[in-house]
C-alpha positions as CSV (number, residue, x, y, z in Angstrom):
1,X,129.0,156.4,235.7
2,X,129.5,152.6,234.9
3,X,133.5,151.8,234.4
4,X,133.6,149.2,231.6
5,X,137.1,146.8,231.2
6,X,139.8,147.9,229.4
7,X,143.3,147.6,228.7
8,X,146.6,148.6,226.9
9,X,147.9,145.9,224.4
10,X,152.1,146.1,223.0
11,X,153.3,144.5,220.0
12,X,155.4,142.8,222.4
13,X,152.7,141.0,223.8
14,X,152.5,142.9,227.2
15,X,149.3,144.3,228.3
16,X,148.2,146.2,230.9
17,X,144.5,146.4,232.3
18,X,142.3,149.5,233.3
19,X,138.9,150.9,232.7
20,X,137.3,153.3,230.9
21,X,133.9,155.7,230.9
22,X,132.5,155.1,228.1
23,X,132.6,152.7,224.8
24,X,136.1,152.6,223.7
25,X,136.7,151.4,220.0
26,X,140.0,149.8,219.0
27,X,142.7,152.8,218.5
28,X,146.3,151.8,217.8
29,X,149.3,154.5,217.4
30,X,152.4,154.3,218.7
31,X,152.6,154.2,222.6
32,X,155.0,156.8,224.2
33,X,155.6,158.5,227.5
34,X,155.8,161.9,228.8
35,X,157.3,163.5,231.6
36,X,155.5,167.1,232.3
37,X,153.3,167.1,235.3
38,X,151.2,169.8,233.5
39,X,150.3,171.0,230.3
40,X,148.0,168.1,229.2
41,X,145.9,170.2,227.1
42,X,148.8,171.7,224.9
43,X,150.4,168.0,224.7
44,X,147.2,166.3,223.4
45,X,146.5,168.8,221.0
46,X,150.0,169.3,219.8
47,X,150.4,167.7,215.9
48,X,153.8,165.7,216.7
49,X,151.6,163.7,219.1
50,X,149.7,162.4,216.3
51,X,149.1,159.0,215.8
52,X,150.5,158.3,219.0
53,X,149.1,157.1,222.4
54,X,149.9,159.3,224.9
55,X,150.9,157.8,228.3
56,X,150.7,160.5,231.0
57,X,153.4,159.6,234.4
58,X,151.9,162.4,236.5
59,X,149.2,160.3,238.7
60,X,146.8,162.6,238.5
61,X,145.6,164.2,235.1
62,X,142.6,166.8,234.4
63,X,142.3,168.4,237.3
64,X,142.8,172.0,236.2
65,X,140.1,171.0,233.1
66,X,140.8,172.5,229.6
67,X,140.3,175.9,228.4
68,X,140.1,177.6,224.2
69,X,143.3,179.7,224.6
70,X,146.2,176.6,225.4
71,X,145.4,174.9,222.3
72,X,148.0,173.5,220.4
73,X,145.6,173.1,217.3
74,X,142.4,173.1,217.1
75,X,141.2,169.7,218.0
76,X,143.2,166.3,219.9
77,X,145.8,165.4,218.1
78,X,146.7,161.9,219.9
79,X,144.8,158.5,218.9
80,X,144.9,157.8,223.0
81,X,145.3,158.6,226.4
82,X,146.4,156.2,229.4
83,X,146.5,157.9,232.5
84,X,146.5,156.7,236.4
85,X,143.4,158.8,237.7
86,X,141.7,161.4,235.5
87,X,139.5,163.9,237.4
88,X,136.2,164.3,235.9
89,X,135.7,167.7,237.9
90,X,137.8,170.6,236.9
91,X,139.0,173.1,239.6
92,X,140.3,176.3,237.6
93,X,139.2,179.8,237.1
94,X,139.9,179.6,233.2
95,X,138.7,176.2,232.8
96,X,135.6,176.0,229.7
97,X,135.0,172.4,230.8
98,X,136.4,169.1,231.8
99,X,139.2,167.2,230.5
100,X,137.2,163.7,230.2
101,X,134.6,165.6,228.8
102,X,136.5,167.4,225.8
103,X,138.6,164.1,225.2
104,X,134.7,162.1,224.8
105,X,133.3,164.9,222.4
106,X,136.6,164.3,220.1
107,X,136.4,160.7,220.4
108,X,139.7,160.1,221.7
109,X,139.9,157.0,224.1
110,X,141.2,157.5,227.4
111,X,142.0,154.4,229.7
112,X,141.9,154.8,233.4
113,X,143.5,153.0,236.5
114,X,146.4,151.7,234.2
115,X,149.7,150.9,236.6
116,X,151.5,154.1,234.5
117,X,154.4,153.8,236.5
118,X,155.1,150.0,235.2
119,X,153.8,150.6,231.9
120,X,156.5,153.2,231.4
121,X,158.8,151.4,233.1
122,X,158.3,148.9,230.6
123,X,158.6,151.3,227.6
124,X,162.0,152.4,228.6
125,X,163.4,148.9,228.7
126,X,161.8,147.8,225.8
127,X,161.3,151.2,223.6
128,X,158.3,152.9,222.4
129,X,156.4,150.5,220.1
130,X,153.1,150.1,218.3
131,X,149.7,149.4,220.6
132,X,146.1,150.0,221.0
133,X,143.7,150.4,223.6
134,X,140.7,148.6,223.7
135,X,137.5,148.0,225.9
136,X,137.6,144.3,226.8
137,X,138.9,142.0,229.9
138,X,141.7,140.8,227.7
139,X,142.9,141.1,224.2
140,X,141.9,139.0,221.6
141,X,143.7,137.5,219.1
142,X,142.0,139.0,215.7
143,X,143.4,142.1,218.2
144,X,146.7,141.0,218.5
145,X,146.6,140.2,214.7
146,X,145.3,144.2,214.1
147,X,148.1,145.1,216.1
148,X,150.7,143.6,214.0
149,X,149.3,144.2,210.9
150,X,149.0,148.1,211.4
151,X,151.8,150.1,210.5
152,X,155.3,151.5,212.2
153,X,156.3,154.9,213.0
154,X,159.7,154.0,210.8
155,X,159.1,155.1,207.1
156,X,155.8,157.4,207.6
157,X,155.1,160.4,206.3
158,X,152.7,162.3,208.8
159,X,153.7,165.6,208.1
160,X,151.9,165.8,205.2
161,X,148.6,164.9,207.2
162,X,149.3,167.2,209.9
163,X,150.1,170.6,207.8
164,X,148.0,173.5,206.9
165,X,145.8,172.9,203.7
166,X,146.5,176.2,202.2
167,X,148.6,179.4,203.2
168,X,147.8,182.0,206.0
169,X,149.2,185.0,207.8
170,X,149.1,187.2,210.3
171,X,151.3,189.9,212.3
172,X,153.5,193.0,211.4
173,X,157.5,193.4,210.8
174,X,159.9,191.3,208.4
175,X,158.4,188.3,206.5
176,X,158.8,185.1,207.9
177,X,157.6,182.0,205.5
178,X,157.0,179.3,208.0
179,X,156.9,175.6,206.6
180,X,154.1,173.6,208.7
181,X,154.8,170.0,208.8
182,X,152.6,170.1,212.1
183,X,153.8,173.2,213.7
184,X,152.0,174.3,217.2
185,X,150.2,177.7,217.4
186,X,153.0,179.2,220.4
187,X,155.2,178.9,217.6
188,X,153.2,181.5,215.2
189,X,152.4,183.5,218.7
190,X,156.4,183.8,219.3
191,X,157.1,184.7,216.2
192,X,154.5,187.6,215.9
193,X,155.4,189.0,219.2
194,X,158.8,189.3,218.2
195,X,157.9,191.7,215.4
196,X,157.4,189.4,212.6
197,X,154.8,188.8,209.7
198,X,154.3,184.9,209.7
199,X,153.0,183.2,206.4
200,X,152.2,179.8,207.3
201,X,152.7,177.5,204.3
202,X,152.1,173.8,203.6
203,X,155.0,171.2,203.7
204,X,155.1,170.2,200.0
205,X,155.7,174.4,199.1
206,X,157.7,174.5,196.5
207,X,161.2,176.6,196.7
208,X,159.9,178.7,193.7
209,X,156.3,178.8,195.0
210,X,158.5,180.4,198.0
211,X,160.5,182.8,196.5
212,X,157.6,184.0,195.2
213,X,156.3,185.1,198.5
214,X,159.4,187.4,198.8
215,X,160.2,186.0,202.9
216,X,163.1,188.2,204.8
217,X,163.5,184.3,206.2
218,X,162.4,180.8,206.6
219,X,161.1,179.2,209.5
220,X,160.6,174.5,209.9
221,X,158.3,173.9,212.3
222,X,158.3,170.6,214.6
223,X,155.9,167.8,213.3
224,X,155.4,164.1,213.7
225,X,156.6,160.9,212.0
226,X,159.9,159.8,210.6
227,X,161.7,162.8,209.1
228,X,163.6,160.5,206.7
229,X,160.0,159.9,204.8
230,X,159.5,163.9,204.5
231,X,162.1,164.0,201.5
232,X,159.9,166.0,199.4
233,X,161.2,169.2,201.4
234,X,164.7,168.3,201.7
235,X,165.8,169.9,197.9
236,X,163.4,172.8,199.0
237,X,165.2,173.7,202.2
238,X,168.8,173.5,200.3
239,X,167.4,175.8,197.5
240,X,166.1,178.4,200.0
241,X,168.7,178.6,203.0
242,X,171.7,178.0,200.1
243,X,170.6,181.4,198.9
244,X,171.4,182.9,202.3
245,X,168.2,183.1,203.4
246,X,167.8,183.3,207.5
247,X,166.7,180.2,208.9
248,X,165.8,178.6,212.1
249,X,164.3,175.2,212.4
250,X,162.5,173.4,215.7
251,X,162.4,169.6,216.1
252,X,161.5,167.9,213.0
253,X,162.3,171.1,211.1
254,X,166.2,170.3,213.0
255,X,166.0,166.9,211.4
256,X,165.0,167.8,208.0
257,X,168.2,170.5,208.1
258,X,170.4,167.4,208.9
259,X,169.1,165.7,206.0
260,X,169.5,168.4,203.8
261,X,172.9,168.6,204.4
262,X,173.6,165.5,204.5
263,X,172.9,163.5,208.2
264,X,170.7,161.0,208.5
265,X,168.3,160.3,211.6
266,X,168.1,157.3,213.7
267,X,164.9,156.2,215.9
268,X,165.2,156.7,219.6
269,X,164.8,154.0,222.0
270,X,162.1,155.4,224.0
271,X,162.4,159.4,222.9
272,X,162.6,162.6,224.6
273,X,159.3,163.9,225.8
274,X,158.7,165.7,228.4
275,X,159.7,169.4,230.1
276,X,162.6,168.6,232.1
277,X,165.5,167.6,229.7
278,X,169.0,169.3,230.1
279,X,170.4,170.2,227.2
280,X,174.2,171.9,227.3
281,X,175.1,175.0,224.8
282,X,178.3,173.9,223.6
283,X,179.5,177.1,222.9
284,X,178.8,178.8,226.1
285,X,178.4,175.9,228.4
286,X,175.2,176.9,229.8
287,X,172.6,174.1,230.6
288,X,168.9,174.4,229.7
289,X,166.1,172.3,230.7
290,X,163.9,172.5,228.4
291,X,160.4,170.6,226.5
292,X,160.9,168.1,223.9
293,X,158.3,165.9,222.1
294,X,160.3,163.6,219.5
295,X,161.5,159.9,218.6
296,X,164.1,160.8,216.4
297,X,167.4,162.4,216.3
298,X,170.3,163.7,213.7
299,X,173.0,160.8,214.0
300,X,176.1,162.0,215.9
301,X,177.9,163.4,218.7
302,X,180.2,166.1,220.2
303,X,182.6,165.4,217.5
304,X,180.6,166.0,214.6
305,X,178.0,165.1,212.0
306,X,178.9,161.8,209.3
307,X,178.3,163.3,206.2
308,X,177.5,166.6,207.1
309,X,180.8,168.4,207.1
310,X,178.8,171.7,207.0
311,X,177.2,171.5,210.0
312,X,178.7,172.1,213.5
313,X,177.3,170.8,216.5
314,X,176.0,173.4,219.0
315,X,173.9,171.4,221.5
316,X,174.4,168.1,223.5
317,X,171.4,166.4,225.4
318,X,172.8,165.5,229.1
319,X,171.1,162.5,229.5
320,X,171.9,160.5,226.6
321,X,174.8,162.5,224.2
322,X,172.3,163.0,221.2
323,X,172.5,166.0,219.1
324,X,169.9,168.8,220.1
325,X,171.5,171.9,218.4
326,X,172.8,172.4,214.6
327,X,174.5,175.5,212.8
328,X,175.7,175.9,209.5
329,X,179.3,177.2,209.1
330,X,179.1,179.6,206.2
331,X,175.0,180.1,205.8
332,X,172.8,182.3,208.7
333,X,171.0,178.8,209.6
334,X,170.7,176.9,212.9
335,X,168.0,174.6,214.7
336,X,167.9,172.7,217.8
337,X,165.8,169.9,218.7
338,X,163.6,170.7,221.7
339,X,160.8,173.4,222.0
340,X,162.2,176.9,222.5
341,X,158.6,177.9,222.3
342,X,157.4,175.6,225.1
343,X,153.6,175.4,225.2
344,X,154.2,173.7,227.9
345,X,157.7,174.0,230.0
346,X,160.2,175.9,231.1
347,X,161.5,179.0,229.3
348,X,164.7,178.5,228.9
349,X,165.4,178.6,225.6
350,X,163.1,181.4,224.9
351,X,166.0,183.7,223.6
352,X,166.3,181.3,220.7
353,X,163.8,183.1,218.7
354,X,165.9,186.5,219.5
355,X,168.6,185.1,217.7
356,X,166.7,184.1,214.9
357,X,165.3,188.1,214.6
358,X,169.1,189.2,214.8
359,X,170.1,186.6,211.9
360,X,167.2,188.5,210.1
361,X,169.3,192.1,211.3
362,X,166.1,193.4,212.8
363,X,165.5,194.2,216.6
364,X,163.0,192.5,218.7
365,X,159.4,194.1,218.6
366,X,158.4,191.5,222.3
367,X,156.5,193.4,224.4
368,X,155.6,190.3,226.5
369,X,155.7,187.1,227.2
370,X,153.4,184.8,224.4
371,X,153.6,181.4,226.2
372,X,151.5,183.4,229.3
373,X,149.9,186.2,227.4
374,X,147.8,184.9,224.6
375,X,144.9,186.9,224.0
């Protein structure tokens, strides 16, 4: 196998030369980092990744291969990869084939023998921001002019691209209505294992097209893109959780509930993504680490939300001060931020979805554990 030139180009003009396999044709997104050492597979096919490339800081990537039972969805969600070294060979019992392999057959371009470590160096003192990889000994300018000309994460709606075309369901118990703005398939196995019936519906679901599915309560997934251009659900979530309807929302679904009532977001420098951020639980001081995959957050602080009087803060990230958790004062809603469901990462915040099953005034059905028992 012949490596061919390639390289990573910024909006800022930075670029950063590698290699790749195979032909690579232009593919721009938004370039962002993540922290997890593992867990490629369920970060490259997990919808908030999309339109994004996907710089991995672990040297190494690929080595355990890719397997049909960690999928996030079922295909690459990412418009690139940028690694350090990926392994061609996979060395893992439960491994279907290799990592470079499935990445080819999806046509998702992968660049090798980048410098991650000042690439992402370079992203945290300058923030994520638009690129493209590209084969090629140096960027061009019609490249640079493609680069400039394509459009920002600020302003677009990619839920609506990532959700489920029509509704679904599956499991047993009380009915959960779950709204997919580009929600990951641990999410659906949590909520099954922990007695539920989960009818997955699309973003744009009306509150009377709801209602109509009689739900015991509601469920926002996490999805990608700027929450503040997803104001088609905003009305919807009011209607529903204003009638007292449990509700528990995860990442962009804890954005869209600070709309609702009133927040707004702000873009992140960089973002939080990764499995190893600490977030505190205001209420009982405990500190989780836990897995995040945004570039967005619900504008305020310890003190409170601006023009959201009716929602109290619950959870504090330790690194930076931004809001992970929400809770309304007077309705049975809350959300936080990260990924309770992990898929991958720790399991910290597991006993989220507990809470959400006692808001419904039902016990727990969980008989195991669905981030490690999936079949």
């Amino acid at each position: 196998m012949t490596d061919r030139p390639a390289f990573v180009l910024l909006e800022d003009g930075a670029w950063f030369s590698g290699t790749t396999a195979r032909k690579v044709e232009p593919a721009f997104g938004e370039v962002v980092f993540t922290t997890n050492l593992t867990g490629y597979q369920e970060t490259f096919t997990d919808p908030s990744y999309l339109g994004q490339i996907v710089v991995m800081t672990a040297p190494m990537i690929g080595n355990y291969g890719v397997n049909e039972e960690d999928m996030e969805s079922p295909h690459p969600q990412v418009s690139g990869v940028v690694v350090r070294e990926l392994t061609r060979h996979a060395s893992n019992w439960r491994a279907s084939r290799s990592l470079d392999d499935w990445l080819g057959s999806a046509g998702v371009p992968v660049i090798e023998n980048i410098d991650t470590r000042r690439l992402t160096r370079h992203l945290r003192e300058r923030g994520a921001m638009r690129g493209v990889v590209a084969e090629g000994s140096r960027p061009t300018d019609e490249l640079r002019a493609r680069l400039l000309a394509s459009p920002s994460m600020e302003g677009l709606d990619l839920a609506s691209r990532a959700s489920a075309a029509a509704p679904h369901s599956e499991g047993v118990g009380p009915h959960i209505l779950a709204y997919d703005f580009g929600m990951k398939r641990n999410i659906v196995r949590m909520l099954v294992s922990a007695g539920c019936r989960v009818t997955v519906v699309p973003a744009t679901t009306s509150a009377a097209e709801a209602l109509a599915l009689s739900p015991d309560g509601l469920f926002l997934s996490n999805g990608p893109g700027d929450p503040a251009a997803v104001g088609y659900a905003l009305d919807t979530i009011r209607r529903l959780s204003g009638r007292g309807l449990p509700t528990f929302g995860i990442c962009l679904g804890h954005q869209l509930i600070g709309l609702a009532y009133g927040a707004a977001t702000a873009k992140l420098p960089y973002g939080h993504r990764g499995g190893n951020h600490p977030v505190r639980d205001l209420r009982s001081e405990q500190v989780l680490i836990t897995t995040q995959n945004h570039g967005f957050a619900v504008v305020g602080g310890a003190e409170g939300i601006p023009g959201a009087p009716a929602l109290a803060v619950t959870h504090l990230n330790l690194n930076d001060g931004t809001i992970e958790g929400i809770r309304h004062r007077e309705f049975p809603l809350f959300a936080v931020q990260y990924h309770p469901e992990a898929a991958p990462g720790p399991h910290d915040a597991l006993p989220h979805f507990q809470e959400f099953m006692a808001s419904l005034g039902k016990s727990s059905a969980q008989s195991g554990n669905p981030l490690t028992d999936k079949g």
